[in-house]
N, C-alpha and C positions, 0 to 999 in steps of 0.2 A: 651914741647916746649914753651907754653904757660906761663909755670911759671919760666922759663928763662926770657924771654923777660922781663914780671911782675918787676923780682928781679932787671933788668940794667936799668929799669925804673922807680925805690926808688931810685938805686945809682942816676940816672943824676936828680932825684928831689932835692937828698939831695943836689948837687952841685950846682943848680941855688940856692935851699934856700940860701947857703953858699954865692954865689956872692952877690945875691939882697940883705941881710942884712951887707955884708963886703963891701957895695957900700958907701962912705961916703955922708951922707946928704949935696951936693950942688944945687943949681937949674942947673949947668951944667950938673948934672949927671941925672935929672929926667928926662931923654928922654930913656937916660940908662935902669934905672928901669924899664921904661914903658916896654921896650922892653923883659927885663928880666920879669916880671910879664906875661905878654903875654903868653909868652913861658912856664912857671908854669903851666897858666889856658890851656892851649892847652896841656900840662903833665897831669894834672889831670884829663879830659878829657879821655885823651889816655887810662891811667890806669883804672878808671872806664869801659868803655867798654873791657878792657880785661879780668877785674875781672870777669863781668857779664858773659864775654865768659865759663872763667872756671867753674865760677856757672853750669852754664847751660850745660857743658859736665860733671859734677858733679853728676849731675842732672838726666843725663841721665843711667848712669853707677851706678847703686842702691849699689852694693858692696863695689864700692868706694868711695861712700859718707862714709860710715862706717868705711873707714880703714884709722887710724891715727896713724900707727905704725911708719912713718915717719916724725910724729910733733914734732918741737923743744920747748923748751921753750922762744927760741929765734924769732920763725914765729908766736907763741904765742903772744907775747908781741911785733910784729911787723907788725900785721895781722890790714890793714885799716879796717873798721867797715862796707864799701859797702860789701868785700869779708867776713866776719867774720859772718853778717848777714842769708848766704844761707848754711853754715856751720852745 
């Protein structure tokens, strides 16, 4: 369940990235940004303490730390380095 939520919360990271840098540079728009920025830092935030969560049920479950039979090269190379870290 956990690493559901995780994965729709890269997707809506990757889409504010997308906004805040498809936001064009006016001073009309930097209230904009601000807003979109915000909501980034309260996203990474959020993911951080999820990650920590799976850490720590990870963590708990000694066999499943072990079992990598369902890593991609894809979660590989998309694995932030909070979670990557207790791996």
């Amino acid at each position: 369940m956990l690493k559901e939520i995780l994965d729709r919360l890269v997707d809506i990271e990757c889409q504010l990235d997308d906004a805040y840098y498809n936001l064009p540079e006016y001073d009309a728009n930097s209230e904009g940004k601000g807003y979109i920025d915000g909501a980034r830092c309260d996203l990474y935030h959020l993911k951080d303490e999820i990650e920590k969560r799976i850490l720590t049920e990870k963590s708990l479950d000694p066999m499943e730390r072990f079992d990598d039979k369902d890593v991609t090269l894809d979660e590989v190379m998309n694995t932030s380095p909070t979670l990557a870290k207790g791996l």
